[in-house]
C-alpha positions, 0 to 999 in steps of 0.5 A, spaced: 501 521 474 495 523 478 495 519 486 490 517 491 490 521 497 492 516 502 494 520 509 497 516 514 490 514 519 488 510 513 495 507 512 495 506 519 487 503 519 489 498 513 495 496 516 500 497 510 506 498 513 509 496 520 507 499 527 513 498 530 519 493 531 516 487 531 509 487 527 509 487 520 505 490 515 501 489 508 508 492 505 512 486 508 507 481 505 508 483 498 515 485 497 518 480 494 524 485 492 531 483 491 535 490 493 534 495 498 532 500 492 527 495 490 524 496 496 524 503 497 520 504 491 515 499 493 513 503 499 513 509 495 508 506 490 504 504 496 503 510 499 502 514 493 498 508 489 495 512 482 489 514 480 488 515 473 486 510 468 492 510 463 498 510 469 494 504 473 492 501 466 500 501 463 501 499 471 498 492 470 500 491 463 507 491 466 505 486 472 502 480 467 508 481 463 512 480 468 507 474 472 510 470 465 518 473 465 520 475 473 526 470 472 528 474 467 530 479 473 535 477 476 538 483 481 542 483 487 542 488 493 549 488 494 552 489 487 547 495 487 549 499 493 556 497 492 555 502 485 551 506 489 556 507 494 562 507 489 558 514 485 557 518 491 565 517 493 568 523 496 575 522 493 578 527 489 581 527 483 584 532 478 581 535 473 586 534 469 586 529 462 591 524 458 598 525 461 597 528 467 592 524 469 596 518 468 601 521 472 597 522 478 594 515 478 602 512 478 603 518 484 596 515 487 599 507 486 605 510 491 603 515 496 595 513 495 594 506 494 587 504 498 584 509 495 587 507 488 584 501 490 578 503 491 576 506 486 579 501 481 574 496 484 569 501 484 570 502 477 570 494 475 563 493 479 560 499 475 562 496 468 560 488 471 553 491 474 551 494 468 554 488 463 549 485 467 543 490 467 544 490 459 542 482 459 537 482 463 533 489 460 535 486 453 532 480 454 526 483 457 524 487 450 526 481 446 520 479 450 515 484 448 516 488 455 510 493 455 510 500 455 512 502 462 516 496 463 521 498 455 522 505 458 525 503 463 529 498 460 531 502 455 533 508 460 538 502 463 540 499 456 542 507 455 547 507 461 550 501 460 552 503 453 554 510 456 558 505 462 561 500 456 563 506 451 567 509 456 571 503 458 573 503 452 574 509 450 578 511 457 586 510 457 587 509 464 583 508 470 582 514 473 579 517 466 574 512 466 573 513 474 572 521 471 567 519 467 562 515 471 562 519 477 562 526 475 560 526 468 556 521 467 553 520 475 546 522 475 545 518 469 547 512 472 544 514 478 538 515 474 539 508 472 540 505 478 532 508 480 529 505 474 533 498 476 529 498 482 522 500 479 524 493 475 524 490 481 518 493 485 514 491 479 516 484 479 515 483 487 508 485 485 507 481 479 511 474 484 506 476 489 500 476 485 503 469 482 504 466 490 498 468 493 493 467 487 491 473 487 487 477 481 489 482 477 482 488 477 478 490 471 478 498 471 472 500 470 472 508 466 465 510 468 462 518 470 459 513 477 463 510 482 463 502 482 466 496 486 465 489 485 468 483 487 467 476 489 471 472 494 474 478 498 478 476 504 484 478 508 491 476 506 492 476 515 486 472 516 488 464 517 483 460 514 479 467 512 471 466 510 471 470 503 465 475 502 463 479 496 463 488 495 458 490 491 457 498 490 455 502 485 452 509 484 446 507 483 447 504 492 453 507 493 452 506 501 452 499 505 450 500 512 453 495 516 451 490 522 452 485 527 454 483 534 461 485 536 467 481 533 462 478 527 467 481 522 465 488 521 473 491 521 476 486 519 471 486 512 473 493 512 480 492 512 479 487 506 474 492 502 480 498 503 485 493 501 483 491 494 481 498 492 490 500 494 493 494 492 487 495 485 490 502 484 498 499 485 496 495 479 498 489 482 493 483 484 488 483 490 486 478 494 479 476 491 477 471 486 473 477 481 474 484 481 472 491 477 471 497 480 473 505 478 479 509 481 478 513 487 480 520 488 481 519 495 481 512 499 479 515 507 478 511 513 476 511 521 477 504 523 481 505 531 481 513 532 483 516 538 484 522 543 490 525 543 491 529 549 497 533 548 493 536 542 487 536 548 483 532 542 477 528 545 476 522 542 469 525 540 472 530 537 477 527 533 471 522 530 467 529 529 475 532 525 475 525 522 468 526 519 470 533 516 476 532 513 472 525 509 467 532 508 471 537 504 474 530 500 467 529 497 465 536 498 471 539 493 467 534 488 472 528 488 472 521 488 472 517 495 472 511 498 470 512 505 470 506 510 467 508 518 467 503 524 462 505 529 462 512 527 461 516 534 462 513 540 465 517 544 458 521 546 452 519 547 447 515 543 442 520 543 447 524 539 451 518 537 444 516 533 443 524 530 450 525 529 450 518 524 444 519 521 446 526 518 452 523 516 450 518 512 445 521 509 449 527 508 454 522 505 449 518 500 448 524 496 455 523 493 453 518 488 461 518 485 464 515 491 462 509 496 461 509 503 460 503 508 459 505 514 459 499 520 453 500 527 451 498 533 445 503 532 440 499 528 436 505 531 439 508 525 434 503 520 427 507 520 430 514 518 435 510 512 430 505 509 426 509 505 432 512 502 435 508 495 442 510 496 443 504 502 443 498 502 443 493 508 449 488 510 450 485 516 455 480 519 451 474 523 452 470 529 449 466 535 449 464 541 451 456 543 450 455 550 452 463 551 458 462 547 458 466 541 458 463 533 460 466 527 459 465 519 463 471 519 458 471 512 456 477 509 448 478 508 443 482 505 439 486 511 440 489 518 442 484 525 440 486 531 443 480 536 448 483 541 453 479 544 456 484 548 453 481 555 455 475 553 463 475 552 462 480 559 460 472 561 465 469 557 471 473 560 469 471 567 467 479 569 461 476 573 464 472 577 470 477 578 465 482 581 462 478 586 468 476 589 470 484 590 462 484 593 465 478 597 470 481 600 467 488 602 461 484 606 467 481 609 470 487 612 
């Protein structure tokens, strides 16, 4: 399976997982996952979403069948890694067979009888576990599961009958234990991990069922194409939902608009759709298609780093390389960048912009938005087809700034900079440190 490179500034800018002990990140919105390894291979399918047509396209296959069947999945966490636990037990038992083993586990009762014990009840929540995954995998291909989703019920359907037979084929309980946790364990522990790939494509199903989001058309095509209508942010309360058109033919959006507009927030959802798209699961619009990206690359909020004695310029400039060599190797990418270059001055800022989104249009396999303040940048990128202008508007209603946060075609040149200067009281604040100095 080919993956998107999705590295960690990306993960971070689009908020997919949590920061720190008490934020919470897209991952915790979507998972709906029942057990602990459930949960596991969630996180891994969203950092290492697919990029090529048939794993996304068997992906969302799975995702509608279960939309229609996820009450067949009935898993739980504490029945799992009570298994779980169980196959990595350390107790030792001997290699012996028939009578001697029969002779060891009388032994055992006496002198051992925990450990007898544990093991007996390791062994029955093995043979429970797997009765009950047999049910749940035979009901999901009675059903008609789709490829992905018949492979790994198959997978289980295969333990638990290795599960079942051994039970009944083993004249004590310590044969039977021998079986399970050495011969048969990584098979079981296979089953275990498919198990918790069920489960993971259920929460992705149950979330597009709950939250009403649809499941993108995949678009096969030499040229890079997103569009979608309806577009918002799951974080958003009350979210103004907004369109995404690029295409091979217009691959770069130049974005405007006064400060808190909702520039990074736009971009954020765009990156959004594409992840949860390449998951094969639902996204938060009401209309979407668009091609699988190589490479989904973003620089939202970077920052310095003084320990590597990086400027917060200089960091931008490697954000911008690394963005470069993706598209310079030939791949396909979605590049999303938020007021590129401010760490220097806007003599550079409006040079360094302008080569960059000049230099980044010429890669008509990919698509770009670049959000600035600088509308000086106009005059040298209106004349070129492969931008278009986008701009987010607002006004000021008796100096306090009004949002639509809707997207329009065309440039904004209003800045509200001094106005939320006002708002904050800055002003006033300032006088007073005057005040104080004429006083002394």
């Amino acid at each position: 399976m080919a993956t998107t490179l999705l590295d960690t500034t990306t993960l971070s800018d689009l908020e997919i997982f949590a920061t720190d002990g008490t934020s919470s990140g897209v991952l915790d919105l979507i998972d709906r996952t029942t057990t602990s390894r459930g949960r596991a291979a969630l996180r891994r399918r969203m950092a290492n979403p697919a990029s090529d047509l048939l794993t996304l396209r068997r992906t969302q296959e799975a995702v509608r069948f279960l939309q229609d069947h996820s009450d067949d999945v009935r898993l739980s966490d504490p029945h799992l890694e009570t298994v779980s636990r169980y196959l990595r037990s350390n107790i030792v038992v001997s290699a012996g067979s028939g009578p001697s083993l029969r002779l060891e586990q009388a032994w055992m009762a006496l002198r051992y009888r925990d450990l007898l014990k544990q093991l007996a009840e390791g062994v029955e929540a093995t043979v429970t576990l797997f009765r009950h995954v047999a049910r749940i995998c035979e009901s999901l291909v009675g059903h008609g599961a789709p490829p992905l989703i018949a492979e790994l019920a198959i997978r289980v359907l295969a333990a638990s009958e290795t599960v079942l037979r051994a039970r009944n084929g083993s004249q004590s309980l310590l044969q039977l234990d021998r079986v399970l946790r050495l011969e048969k364990r990584r098979a079981l522990e296979d089953a275990l991990e498919d198990l918790g790939e069920i489960d993971a494509l259920n929460a992705m199903a149950a979330t597009t069922n709950a939250l009403g989001w649809v499941i993108p058309t995949l678009v096969d095509a030499e040229g890079f194409q997103l569009e979608a209508d309806g577009v918002y942010h799951p974080f958003v309360e009350s979210p103004v939902r907004n369109p995404i058109r690029l295409s091979g033919g217009e691959p770069m959006v130049f974005l405007t608009g006064p400060n808190m507009a909702g520039k990074t927030t736009y971009l954020r959802s765009v990156g959004l759709v594409v992840l949860l798209g390449q998951l094969g699961m639902g996204v938060p619009a009401r209309r979407a298609r668009f091609t699988p990206v190589d490479a989904l690359f973003t620089s939202l909020s970077p920052a310095d780093n003084l320990r590597a004695g990086l400027s917060y310029f200089l960091v931008e400039v490697l954000r911008v390389k690394d963005a470069a060599c993706i598209l310079a190797r030939g791949q396909r990418a979605l590049v999303l960048f938020d007021e590129v270059f401010k760490g220097t001055n806007v003599r550079d800022a409006v040079d360094a912009s302008r080569d960059v989104i000049l230099g980044f249009a010429q890669a008509r396999n990919s698509g770009f938005i670049f959000s600035s303040h600088l509308i000086e940048l106009v005059p040298a990128l209106q004349s070129n087809p492969a931008i278009r202008f986008c701009y987010f508007d607002g006004d000021l209603v008796q100096n306090v700034p009004r949002y639509t946060y809707q997207l329009r075609d065309g440039v904004s040149d209003k800045r509200f900079g001094l106005a939320l200067l006002h708002r904050a009281g800055v002003p006033e604040l300032l006088q007073q440190i005057g005040a104080l100095e004429r006083a002394v």
